[in-house]
N, C-alpha and C positions, 0 to 999 in steps of 0.2 A: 697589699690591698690598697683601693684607692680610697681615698676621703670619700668619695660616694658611697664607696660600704660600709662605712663606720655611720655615717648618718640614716644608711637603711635600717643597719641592726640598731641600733639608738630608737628609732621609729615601731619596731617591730617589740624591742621590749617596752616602750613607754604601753605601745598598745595592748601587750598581754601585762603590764601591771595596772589598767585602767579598767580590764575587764575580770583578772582575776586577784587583783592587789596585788601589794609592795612584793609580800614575802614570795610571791613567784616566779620573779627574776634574782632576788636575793643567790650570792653563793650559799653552798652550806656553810664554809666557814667563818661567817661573817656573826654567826650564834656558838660558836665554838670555842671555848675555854680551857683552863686547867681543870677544873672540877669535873667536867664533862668528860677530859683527856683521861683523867684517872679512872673514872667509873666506866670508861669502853677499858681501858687495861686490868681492871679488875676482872672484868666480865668474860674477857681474852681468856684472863689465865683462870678464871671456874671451867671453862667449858673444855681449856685442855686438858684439865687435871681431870673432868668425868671421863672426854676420851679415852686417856692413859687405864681409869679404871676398867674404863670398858673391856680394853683388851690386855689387860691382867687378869680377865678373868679366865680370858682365853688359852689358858695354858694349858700347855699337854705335857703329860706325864706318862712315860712311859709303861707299859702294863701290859703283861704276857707277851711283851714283843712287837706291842700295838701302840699306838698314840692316842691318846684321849683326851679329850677338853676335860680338867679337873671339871668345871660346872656339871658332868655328865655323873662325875665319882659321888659326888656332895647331893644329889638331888636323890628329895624322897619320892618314893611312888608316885607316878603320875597320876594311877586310876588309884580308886578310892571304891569301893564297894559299898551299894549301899546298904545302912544296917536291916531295910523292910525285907527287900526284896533280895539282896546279894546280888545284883546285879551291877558291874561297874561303870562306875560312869563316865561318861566319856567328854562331857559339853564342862564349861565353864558353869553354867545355870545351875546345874548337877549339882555344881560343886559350893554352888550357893544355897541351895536348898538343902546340902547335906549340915554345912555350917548354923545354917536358922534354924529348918527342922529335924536335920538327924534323917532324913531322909529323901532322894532323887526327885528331880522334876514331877517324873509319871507318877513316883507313888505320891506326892506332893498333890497332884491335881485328884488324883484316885480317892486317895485317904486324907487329908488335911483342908485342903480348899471348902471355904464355909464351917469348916470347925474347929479351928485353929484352939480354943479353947479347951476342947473336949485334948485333945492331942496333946497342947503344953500342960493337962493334968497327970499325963502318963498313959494316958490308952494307945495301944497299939492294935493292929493288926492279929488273927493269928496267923497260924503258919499257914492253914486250907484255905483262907479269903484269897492270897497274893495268885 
């Protein structure tokens, strides 16, 4: 490079730290420490150790001559039936209204919605309403 480029780029960062400050010609490591160096190494090895967990979970085990992710053997029912209606449910919402009220979204807006009190006494539905 010629001494004229050096005094361009000289030129070029004096004026981008005149317009946007010091720290935007700064290297990064010019704030970079032991402390700093420790705590990205710590943070290294958390996120490989969830990786690793990740795909330990991923294990297959063999069964009737087939392979399967153990997470498939271990997992309980997906649908969940509601206790109003017996109808199951299929939405995550479903599955929050069966957890709050013991029962599904629609019967949730049907039968619960504005009475929320009459409901958390014990009244239900009967069987001919649904």
């Amino acid at each position: 490079m010629k001494a004229k480029d050096f005094d361009k780029i000289a030129k070029i960062e004096q004026a981008i730290a005149k317009k946007y400050g010091k720290e935007a010609v700064q290297t990064p490591q010019s704030k970079w420490d032991d402390k700093k160096e420790q705590k990205y190494l710590e943070q290294i090895k958390q996120l490989s150790k969830k990786d690793l967990d990740f795909f330990d979970n991923d294990r297959k085990i063999k069964e009737d001559g087939f392979l399967i992710t153990e997470k498939l053997l271990n997992r309980e029912g997906v649908f969940t039936a509601c206790p109003v209606c017996d109808k199951a449910s299929r939405t995550a919402k479903d599955d929050i209204y069966i957890n709050k009220f013991e029962c599904c979204f629609g019967c949730y807006v049907r039968w619960v919605e504005g009475r929320e009190d009459r409901w958390k006494k014990g009244w239900r539905p009967n069987g001919n309403s649904t």
